[in-house]
C-alpha positions in Angstrom: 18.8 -22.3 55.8 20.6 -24.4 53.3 24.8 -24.2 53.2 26.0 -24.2 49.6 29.8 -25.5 48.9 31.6 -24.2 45.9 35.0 -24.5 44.7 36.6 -21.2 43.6 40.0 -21.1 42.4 40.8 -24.6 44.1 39.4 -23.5 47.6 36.0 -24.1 48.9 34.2 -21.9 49.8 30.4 -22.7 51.5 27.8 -20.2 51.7 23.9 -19.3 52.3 21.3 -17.6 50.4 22.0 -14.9 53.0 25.5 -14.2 52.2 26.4 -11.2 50.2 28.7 -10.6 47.8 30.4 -7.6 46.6 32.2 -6.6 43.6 34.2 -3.5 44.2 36.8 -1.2 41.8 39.5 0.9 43.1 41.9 3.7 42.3 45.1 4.4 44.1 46.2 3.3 47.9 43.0 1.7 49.8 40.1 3.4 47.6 37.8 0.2 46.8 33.7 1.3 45.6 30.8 -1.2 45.4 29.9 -1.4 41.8 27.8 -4.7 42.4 26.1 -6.2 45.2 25.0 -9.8 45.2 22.9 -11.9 47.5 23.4 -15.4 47.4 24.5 -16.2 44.3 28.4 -16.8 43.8 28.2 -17.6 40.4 26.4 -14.2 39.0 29.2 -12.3 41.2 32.5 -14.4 40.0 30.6 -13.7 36.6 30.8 -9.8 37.0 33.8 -9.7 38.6 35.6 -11.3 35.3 34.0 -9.8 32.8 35.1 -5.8 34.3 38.0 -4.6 32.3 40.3 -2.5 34.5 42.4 0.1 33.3 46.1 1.5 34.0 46.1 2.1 38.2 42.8 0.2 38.7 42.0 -2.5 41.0 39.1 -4.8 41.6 38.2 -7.0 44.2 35.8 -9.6 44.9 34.6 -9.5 48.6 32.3 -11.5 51.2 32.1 -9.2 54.2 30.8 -11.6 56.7 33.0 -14.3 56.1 36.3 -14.7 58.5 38.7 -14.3 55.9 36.4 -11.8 53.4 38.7 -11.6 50.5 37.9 -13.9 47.6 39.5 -12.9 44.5 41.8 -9.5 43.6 43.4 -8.2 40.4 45.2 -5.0 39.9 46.2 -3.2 36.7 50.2 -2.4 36.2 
């Protein structure tokens, strides 16, 4: 299994073709739903997570559930 090492908003962050990815939106206090799912590939989810327009009150998030710290990117609507 090969470790890949990318650089996403000045931190690195390293990786496998295991690791999944999620892109979730939210509405309100703590709602967050997958919209996409990615395996591997950090690139294809950064992509999708810039190119979602969010609304008045929504919220999107870019997650990595097995990392330690699984947060990698969040923007919120005001």
């Amino acid at each position: 299994m090969e470790i890949i090492t990318k650089e996403l908003d000045g931190k690195p962050i390293a990786y496998t073709s295991e690791s999944v990815f999620l892109v979730q939106i939210g509405r309100g206090r703590g709602a967050y739903k997958t919209k996409y799912s990615f395996k591997g590939d950090l690139a294809r989810a950064v992509h999708y997570f810039n190119c979602i327009n969010i609304g008045y009150g929504y919220k999107k998030r870019l997650i990595a559930p097995s990392f330690n710290k699984p947060l990698l990117a969040r923007a919120c609507s005001s």
